[in-house]
NUVEX-881784 format. One record per residue (C-alpha): residue number from 1; x, z, y. Coordinates in steps of 0.05 Angstrom, whole numbers, plus 5000, padded with zeros to 4 digits. Layout:
# residues N
<pt><num>NUM</num><east>X</east><up>Z</up><north>Y</north></pt>
...
This chain:
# residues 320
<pt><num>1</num><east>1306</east><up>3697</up><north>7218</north></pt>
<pt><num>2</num><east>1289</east><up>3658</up><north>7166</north></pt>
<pt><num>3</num><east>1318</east><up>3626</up><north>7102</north></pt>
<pt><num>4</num><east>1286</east><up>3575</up><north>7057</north></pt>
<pt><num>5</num><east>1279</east><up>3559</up><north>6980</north></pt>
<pt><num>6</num><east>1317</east><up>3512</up><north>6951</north></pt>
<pt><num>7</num><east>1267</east><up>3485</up><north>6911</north></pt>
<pt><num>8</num><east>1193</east><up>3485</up><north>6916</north></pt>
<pt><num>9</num><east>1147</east><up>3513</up><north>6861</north></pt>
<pt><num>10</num><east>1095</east><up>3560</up><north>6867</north></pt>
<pt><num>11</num><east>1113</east><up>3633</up><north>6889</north></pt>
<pt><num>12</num><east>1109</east><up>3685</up><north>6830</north></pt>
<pt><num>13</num><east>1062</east><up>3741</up><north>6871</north></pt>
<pt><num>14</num><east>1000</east><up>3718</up><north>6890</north></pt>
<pt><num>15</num><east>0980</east><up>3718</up><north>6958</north></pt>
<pt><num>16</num><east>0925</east><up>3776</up><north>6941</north></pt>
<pt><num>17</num><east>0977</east><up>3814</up><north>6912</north></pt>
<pt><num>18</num><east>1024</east><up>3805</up><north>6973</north></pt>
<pt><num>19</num><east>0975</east><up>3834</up><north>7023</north></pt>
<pt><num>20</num><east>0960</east><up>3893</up><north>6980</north></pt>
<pt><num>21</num><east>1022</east><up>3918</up><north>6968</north></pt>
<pt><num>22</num><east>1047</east><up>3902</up><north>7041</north></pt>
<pt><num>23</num><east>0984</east><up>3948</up><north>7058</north></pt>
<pt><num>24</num><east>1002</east><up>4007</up><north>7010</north></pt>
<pt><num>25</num><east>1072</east><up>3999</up><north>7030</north></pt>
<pt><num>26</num><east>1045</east><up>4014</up><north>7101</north></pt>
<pt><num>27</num><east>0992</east><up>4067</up><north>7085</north></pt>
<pt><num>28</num><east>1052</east><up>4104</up><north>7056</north></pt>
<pt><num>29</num><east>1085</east><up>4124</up><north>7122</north></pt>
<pt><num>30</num><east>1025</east><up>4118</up><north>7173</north></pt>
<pt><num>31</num><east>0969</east><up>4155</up><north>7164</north></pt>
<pt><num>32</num><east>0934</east><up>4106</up><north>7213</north></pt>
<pt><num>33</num><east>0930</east><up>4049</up><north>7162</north></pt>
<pt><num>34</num><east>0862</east><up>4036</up><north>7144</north></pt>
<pt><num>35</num><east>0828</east><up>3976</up><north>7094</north></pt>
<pt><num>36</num><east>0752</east><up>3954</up><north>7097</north></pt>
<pt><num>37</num><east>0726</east><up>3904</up><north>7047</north></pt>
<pt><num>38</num><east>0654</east><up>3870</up><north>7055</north></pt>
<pt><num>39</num><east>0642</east><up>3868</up><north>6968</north></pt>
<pt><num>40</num><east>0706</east><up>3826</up><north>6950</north></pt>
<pt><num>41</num><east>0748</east><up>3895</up><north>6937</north></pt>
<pt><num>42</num><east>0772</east><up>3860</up><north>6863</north></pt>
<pt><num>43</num><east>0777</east><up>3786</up><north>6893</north></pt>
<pt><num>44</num><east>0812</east><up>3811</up><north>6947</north></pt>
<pt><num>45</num><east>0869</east><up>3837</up><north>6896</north></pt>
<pt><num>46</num><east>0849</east><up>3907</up><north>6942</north></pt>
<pt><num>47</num><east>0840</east><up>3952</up><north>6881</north></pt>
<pt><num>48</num><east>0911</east><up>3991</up><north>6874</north></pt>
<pt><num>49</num><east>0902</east><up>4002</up><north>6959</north></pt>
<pt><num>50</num><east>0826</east><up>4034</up><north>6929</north></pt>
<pt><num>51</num><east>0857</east><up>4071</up><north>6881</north></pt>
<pt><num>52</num><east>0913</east><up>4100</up><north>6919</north></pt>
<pt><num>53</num><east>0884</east><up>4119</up><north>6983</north></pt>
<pt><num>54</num><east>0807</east><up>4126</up><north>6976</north></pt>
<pt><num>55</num><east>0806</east><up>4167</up><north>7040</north></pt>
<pt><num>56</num><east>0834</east><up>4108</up><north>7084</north></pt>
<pt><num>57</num><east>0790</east><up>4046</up><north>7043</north></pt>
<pt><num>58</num><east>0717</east><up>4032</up><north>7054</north></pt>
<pt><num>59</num><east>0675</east><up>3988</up><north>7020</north></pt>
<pt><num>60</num><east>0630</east><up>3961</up><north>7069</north></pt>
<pt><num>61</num><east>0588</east><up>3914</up><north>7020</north></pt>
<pt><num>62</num><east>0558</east><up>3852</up><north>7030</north></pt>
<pt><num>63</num><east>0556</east><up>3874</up><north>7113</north></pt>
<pt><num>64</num><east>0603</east><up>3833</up><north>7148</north></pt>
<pt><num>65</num><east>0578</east><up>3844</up><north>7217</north></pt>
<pt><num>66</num><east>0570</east><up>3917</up><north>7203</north></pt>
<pt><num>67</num><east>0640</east><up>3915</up><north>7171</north></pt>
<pt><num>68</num><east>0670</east><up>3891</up><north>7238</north></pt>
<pt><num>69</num><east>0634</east><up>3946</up><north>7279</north></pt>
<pt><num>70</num><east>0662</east><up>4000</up><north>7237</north></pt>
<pt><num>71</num><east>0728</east><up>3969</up><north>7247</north></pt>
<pt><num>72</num><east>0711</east><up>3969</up><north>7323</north></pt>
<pt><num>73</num><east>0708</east><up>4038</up><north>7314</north></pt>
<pt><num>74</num><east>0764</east><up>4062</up><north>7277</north></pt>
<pt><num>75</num><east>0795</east><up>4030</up><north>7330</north></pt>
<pt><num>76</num><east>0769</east><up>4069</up><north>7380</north></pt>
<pt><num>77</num><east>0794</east><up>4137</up><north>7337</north></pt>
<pt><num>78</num><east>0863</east><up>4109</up><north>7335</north></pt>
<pt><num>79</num><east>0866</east><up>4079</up><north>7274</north></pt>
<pt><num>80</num><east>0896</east><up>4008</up><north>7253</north></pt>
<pt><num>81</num><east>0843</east><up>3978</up><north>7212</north></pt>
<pt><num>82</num><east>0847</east><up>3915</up><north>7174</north></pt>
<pt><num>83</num><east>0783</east><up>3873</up><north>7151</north></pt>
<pt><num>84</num><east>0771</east><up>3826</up><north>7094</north></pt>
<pt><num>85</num><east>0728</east><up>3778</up><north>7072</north></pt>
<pt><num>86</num><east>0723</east><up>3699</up><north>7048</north></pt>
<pt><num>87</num><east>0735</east><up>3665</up><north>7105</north></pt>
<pt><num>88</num><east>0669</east><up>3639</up><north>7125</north></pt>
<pt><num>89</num><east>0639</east><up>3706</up><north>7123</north></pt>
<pt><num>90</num><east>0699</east><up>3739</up><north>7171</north></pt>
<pt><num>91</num><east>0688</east><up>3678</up><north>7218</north></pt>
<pt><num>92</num><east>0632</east><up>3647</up><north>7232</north></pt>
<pt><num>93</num><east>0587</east><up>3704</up><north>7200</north></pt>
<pt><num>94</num><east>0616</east><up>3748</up><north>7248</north></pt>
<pt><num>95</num><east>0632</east><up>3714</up><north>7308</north></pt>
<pt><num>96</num><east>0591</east><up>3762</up><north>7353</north></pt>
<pt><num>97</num><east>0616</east><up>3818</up><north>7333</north></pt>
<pt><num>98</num><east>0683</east><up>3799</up><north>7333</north></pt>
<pt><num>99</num><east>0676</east><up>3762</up><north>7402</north></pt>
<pt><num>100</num><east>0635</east><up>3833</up><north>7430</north></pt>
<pt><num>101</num><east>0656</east><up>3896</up><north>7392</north></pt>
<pt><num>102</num><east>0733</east><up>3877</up><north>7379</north></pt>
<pt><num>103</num><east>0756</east><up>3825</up><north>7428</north></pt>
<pt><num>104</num><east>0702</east><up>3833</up><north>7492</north></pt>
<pt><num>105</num><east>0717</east><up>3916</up><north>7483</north></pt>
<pt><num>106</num><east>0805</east><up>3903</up><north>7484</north></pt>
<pt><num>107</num><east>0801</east><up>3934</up><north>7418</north></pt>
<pt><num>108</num><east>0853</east><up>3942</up><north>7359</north></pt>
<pt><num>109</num><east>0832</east><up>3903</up><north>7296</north></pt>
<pt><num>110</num><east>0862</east><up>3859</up><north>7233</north></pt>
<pt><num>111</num><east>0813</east><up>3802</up><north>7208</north></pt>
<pt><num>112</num><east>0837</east><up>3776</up><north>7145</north></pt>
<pt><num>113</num><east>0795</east><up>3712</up><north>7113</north></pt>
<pt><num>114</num><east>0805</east><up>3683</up><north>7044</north></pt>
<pt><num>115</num><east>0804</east><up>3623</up><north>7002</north></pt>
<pt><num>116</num><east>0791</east><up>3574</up><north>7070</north></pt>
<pt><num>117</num><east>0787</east><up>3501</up><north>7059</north></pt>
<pt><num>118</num><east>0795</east><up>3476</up><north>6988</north></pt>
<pt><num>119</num><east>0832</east><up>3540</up><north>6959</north></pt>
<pt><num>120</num><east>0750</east><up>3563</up><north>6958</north></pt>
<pt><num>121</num><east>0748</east><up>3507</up><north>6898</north></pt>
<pt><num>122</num><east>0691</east><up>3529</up><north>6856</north></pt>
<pt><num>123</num><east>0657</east><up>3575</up><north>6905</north></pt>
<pt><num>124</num><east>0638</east><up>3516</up><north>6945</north></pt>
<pt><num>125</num><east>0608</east><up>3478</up><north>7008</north></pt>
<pt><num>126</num><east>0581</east><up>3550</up><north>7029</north></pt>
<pt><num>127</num><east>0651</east><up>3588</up><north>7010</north></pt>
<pt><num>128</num><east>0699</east><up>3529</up><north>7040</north></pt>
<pt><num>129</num><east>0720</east><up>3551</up><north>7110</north></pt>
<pt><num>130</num><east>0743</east><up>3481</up><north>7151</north></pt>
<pt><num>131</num><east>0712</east><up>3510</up><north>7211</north></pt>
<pt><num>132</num><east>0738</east><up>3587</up><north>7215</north></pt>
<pt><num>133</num><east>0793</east><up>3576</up><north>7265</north></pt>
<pt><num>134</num><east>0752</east><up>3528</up><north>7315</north></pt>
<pt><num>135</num><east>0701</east><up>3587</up><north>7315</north></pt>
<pt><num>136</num><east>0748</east><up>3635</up><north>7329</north></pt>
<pt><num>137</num><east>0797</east><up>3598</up><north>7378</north></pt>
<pt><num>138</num><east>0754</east><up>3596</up><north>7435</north></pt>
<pt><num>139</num><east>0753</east><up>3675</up><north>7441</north></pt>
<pt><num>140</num><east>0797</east><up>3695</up><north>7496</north></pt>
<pt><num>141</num><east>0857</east><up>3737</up><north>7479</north></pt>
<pt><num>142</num><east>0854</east><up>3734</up><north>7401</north></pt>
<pt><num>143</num><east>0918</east><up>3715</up><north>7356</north></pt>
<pt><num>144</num><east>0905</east><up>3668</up><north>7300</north></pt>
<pt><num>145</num><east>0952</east><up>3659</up><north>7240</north></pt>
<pt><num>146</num><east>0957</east><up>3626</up><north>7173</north></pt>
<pt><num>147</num><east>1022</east><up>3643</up><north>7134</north></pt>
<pt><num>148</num><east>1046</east><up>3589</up><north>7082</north></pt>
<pt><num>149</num><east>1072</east><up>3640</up><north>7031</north></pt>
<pt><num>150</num><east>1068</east><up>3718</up><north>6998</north></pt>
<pt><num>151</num><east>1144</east><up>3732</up><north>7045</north></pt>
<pt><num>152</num><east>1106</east><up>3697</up><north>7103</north></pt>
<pt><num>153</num><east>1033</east><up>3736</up><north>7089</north></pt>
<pt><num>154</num><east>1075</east><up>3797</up><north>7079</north></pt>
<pt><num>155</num><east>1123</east><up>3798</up><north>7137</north></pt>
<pt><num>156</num><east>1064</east><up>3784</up><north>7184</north></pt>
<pt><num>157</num><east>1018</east><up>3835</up><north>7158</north></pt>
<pt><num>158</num><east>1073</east><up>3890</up><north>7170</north></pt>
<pt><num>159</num><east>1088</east><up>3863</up><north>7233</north></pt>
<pt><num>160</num><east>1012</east><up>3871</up><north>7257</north></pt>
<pt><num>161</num><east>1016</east><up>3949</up><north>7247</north></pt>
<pt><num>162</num><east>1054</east><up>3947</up><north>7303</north></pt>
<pt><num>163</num><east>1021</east><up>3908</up><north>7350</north></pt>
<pt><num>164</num><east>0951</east><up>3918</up><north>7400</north></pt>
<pt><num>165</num><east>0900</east><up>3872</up><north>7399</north></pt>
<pt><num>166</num><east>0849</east><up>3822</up><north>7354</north></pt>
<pt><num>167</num><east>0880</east><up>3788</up><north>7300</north></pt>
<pt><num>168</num><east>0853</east><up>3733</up><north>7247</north></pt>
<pt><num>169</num><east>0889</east><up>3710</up><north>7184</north></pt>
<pt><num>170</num><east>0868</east><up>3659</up><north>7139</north></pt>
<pt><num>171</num><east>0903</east><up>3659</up><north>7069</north></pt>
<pt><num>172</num><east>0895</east><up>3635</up><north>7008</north></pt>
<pt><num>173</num><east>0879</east><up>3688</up><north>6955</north></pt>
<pt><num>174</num><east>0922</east><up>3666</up><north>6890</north></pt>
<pt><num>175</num><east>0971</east><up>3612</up><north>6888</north></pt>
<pt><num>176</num><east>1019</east><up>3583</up><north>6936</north></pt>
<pt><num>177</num><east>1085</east><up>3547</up><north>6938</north></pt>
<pt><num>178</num><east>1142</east><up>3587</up><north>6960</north></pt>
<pt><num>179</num><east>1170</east><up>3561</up><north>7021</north></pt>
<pt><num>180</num><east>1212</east><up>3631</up><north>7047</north></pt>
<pt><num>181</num><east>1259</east><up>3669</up><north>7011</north></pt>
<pt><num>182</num><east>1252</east><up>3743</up><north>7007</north></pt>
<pt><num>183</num><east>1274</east><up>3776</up><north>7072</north></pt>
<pt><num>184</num><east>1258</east><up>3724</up><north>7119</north></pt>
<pt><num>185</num><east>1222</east><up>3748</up><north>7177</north></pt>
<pt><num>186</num><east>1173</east><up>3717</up><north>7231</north></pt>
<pt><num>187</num><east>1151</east><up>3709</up><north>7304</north></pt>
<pt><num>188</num><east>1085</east><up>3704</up><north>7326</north></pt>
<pt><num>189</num><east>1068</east><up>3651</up><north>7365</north></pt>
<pt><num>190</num><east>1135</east><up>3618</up><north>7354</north></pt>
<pt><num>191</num><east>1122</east><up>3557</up><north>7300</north></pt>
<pt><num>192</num><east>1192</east><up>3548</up><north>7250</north></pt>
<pt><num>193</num><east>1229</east><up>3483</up><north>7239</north></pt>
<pt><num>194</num><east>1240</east><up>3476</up><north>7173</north></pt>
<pt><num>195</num><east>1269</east><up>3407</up><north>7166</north></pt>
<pt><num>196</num><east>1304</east><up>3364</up><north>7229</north></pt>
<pt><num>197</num><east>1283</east><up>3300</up><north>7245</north></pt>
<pt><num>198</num><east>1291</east><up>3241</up><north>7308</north></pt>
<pt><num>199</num><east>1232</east><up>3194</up><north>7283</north></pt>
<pt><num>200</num><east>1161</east><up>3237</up><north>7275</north></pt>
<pt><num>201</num><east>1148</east><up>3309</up><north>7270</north></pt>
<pt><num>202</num><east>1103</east><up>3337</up><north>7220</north></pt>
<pt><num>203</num><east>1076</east><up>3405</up><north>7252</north></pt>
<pt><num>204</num><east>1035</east><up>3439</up><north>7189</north></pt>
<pt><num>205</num><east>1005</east><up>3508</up><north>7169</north></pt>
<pt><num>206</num><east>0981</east><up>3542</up><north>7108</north></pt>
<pt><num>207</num><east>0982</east><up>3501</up><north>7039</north></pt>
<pt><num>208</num><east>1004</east><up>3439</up><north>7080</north></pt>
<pt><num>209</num><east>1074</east><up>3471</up><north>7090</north></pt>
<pt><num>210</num><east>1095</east><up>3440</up><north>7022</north></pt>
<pt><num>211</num><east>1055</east><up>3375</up><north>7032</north></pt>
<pt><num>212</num><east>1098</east><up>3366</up><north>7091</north></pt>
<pt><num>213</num><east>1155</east><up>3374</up><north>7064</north></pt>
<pt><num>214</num><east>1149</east><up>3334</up><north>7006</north></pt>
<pt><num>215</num><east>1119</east><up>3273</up><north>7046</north></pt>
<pt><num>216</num><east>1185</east><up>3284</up><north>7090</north></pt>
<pt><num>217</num><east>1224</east><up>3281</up><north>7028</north></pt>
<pt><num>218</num><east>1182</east><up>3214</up><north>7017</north></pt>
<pt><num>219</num><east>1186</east><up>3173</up><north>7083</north></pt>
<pt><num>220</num><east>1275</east><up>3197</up><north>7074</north></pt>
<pt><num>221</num><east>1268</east><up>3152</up><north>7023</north></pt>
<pt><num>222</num><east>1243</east><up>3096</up><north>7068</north></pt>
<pt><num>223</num><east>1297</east><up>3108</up><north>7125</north></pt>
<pt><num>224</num><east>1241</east><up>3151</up><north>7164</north></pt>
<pt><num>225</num><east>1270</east><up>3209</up><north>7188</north></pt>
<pt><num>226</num><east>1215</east><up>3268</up><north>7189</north></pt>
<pt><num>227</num><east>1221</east><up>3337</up><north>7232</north></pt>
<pt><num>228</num><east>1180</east><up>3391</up><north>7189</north></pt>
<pt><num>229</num><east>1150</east><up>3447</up><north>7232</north></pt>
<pt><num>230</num><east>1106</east><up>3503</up><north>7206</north></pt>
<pt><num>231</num><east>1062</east><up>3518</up><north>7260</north></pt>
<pt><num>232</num><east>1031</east><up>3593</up><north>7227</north></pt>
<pt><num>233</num><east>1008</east><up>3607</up><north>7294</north></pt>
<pt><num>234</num><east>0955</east><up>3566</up><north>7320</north></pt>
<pt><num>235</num><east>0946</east><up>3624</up><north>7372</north></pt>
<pt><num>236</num><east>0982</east><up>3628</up><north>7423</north></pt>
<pt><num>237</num><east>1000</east><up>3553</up><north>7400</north></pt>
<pt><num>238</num><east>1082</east><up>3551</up><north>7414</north></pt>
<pt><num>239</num><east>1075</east><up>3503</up><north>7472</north></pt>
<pt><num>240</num><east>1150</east><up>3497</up><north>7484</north></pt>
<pt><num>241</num><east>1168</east><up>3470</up><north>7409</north></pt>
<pt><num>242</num><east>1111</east><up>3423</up><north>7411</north></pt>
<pt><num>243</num><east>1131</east><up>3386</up><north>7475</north></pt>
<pt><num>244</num><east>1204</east><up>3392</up><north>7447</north></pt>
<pt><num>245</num><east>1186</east><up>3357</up><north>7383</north></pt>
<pt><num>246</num><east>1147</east><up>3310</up><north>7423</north></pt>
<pt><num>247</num><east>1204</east><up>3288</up><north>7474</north></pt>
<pt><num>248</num><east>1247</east><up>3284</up><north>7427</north></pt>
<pt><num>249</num><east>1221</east><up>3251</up><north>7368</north></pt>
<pt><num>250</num><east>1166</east><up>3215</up><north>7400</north></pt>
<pt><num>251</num><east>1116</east><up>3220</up><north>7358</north></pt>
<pt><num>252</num><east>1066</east><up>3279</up><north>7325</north></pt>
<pt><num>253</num><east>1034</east><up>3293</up><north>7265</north></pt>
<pt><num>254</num><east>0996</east><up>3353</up><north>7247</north></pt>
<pt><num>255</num><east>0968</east><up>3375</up><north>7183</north></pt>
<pt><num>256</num><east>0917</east><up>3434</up><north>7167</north></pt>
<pt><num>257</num><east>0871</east><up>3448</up><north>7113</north></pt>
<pt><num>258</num><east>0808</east><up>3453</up><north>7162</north></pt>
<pt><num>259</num><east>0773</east><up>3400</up><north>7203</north></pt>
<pt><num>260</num><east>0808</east><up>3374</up><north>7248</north></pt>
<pt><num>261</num><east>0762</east><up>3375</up><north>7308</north></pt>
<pt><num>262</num><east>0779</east><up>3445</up><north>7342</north></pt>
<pt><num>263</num><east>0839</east><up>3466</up><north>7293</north></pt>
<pt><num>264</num><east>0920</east><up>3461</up><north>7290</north></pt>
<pt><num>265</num><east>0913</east><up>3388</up><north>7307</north></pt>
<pt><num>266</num><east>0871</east><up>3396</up><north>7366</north></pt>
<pt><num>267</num><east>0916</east><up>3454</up><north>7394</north></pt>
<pt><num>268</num><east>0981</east><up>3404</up><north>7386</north></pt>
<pt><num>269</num><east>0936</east><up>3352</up><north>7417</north></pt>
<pt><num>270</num><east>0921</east><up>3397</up><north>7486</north></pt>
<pt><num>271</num><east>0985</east><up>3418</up><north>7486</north></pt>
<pt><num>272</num><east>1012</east><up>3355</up><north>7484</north></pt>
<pt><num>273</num><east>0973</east><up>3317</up><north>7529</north></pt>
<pt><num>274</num><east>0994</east><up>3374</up><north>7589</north></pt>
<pt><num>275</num><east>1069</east><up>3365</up><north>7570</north></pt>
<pt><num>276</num><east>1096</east><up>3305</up><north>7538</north></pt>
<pt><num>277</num><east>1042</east><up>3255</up><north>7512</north></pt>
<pt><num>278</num><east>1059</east><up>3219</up><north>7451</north></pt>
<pt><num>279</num><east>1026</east><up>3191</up><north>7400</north></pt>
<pt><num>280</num><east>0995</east><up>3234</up><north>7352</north></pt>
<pt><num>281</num><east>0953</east><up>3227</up><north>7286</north></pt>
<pt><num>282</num><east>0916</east><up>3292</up><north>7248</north></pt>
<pt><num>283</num><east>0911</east><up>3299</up><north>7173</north></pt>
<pt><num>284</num><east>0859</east><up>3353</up><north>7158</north></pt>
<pt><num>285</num><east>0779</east><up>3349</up><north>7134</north></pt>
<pt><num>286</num><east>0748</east><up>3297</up><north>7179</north></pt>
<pt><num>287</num><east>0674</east><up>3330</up><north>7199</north></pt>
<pt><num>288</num><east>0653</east><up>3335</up><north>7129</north></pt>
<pt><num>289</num><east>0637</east><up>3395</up><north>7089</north></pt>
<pt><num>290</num><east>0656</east><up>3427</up><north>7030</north></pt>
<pt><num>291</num><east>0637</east><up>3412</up><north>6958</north></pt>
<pt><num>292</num><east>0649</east><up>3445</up><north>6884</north></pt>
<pt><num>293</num><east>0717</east><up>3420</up><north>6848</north></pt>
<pt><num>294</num><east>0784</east><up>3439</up><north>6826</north></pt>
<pt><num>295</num><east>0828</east><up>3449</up><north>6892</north></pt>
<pt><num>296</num><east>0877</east><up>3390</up><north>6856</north></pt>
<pt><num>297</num><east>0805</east><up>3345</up><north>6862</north></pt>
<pt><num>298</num><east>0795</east><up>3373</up><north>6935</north></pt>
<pt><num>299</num><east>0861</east><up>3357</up><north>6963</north></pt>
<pt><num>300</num><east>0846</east><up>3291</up><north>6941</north></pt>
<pt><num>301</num><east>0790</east><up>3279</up><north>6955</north></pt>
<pt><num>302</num><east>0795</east><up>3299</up><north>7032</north></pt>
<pt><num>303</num><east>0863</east><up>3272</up><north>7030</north></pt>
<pt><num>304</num><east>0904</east><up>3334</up><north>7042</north></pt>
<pt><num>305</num><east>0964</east><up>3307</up><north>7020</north></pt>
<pt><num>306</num><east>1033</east><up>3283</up><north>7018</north></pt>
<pt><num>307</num><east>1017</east><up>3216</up><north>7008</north></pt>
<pt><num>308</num><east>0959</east><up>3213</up><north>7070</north></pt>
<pt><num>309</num><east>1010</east><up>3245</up><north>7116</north></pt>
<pt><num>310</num><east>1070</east><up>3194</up><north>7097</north></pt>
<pt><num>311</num><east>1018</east><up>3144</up><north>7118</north></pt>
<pt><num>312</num><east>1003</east><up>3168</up><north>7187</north></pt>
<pt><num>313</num><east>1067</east><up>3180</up><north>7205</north></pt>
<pt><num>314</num><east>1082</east><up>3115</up><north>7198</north></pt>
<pt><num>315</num><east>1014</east><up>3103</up><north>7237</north></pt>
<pt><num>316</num><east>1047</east><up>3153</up><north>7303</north></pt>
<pt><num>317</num><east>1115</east><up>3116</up><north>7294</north></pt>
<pt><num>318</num><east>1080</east><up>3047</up><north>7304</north></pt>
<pt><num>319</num><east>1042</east><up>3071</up><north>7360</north></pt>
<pt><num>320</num><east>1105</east><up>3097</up><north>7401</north></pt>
């Protein structure tokens, strides 16, 4: 169950700081808990998990591949390992070895990639992940998640202790806006409604939670009446909501901070056209790359924002 903020303003932990702790607070009962970090132990926010339990954290260095085969085989000792890198480098760097030693081999292991899409901001074109989940989606069996917030990130991190099987998370590393109050807990592969609505629904993940929000804040205004969905699985893809959404409010829009060829959009978009096709517009990157800039300059400047989805939900509603 889950219970939202009242108002939205950005979280006081840090997303970093949410993932640690959620990790210690695990490593503290189970013995099994283990943390690999390719270099980015510091950027990570990893340091107090270091510190605490040297024994069960290795600092893999600038090996990402390698990093993923020594998860492979902590798996295969019974451990629960969990992986982390910037998101390009625990994606497409390692694609292989995720697709062979972890997924191809049935076993156990936690992928966790930072910073994607514009939260990279100064790191860059080579640091900005708007491809990580169209790399990974097409490997058979593997879970892919992006949390909107630290009670989100947290709740889903514990959660994966318990489960079997390959999981990737992309999250932001500082900074988000609180969506969740404390408490609130999560199903994977179930997407959350966070707002009703009869006109559009806006299904959104990650940072574009809020955006989606907000811009159905914005068409109320207007006398459009916006369903808000956050879709943090993209993996199994919750198949039933979308068509539900799509029968009954006739018209989809989803919004991701990745491209939108092969991400959230295009796994409404399948979904949808097998069960109830409506019309359906996608705010995300649009086959571009990433550049240097302030993430306020970047969601501008790929147009991941309020504004850009009020106007293609009014696009989907005029093409019912």
């Amino acid at each position: 169950m889950f219970k939202l903020k009242s108002t939205l303003q950005n979280s006081e932990t840090l997303m970093r700081d949410a993932y640690c702790s959620t990790l210690m607070e695990l490593a503290e009962t189970r013995g099994d808990i283990v943390v690999l970090d390719a270099d980015l132990v510091s950027s990570s926010g990893m340091k107090p998990f270091f510190k605490a339990y040297p024994d069960r954290a290795i600092q893999c260095g600038i090996s990402e591949a390698n990093m993923i085969g020594v998860a492979a085989g902590l798996s295969l000792t019974g451990k629960v390992p969990y992986c982390h890198s910037f998101g390009p480098f625990a994606s497409r760097r390692v694609c292989d070895q995720i697709f062979i030693s972890a997924a191809y081999a049935k076993l156990n292991v936690r992928i966790t990639g930072s910073d994607p899409g514009v939260t990279a901001a100064y790191n860059g074109g080579t640091h900005m992940p708007f491809e990580d989940m169209a790399v990974l989606r097409a490997i058979p069996e593997i879970t892919l998640l992006e949390p909107c917030d630290p009670v989100a990130l947290a709740d889903i991190t514990r959660q994966l202790a318990d489960t079997y099987g390959v999981y990737y998370t992309r999250m932001a590393r500082k900074n988000a806006v609180g969506i969740y109050e404390p408490g609130s807990t999560f199903e994977i592969g179930k997407g959350n409604v966070l707002r009703n609505g009869t006109d559009v629904t806006i299904i959104a993940s990650g940072i574009m939670v809020a955006e989606a929000l907000e811009a159905a804040s914005a068409l109320a205004l207007e006398g459009v009446s916006a369903r808000v969905v956050d879709m943090f699985t993209w993996k199994p893809i919750d198949t039933e909501l979308i068509a539900r959404c799509g029968e009954e409010t006739g018209a989809l829009v989803t919004a991701e901070n990745h491209n939108i060829y092969g991400g959230l959009g295009s796994a409404v978009a399948e979904t949808a056209a097998k069960t109830v096709p409506v019309p359906i517009e996608m705010v995300g990157t649009d086959d571009r790359f990433g550049q240097v800039g302030t993430e306020a300059f970047l969601r501008a400047e790929y147009r991941l924002n309020a504004a850009h989805i009020v106007e293609s939900a009014k696009r989907a509603i005029e093409r019912k």
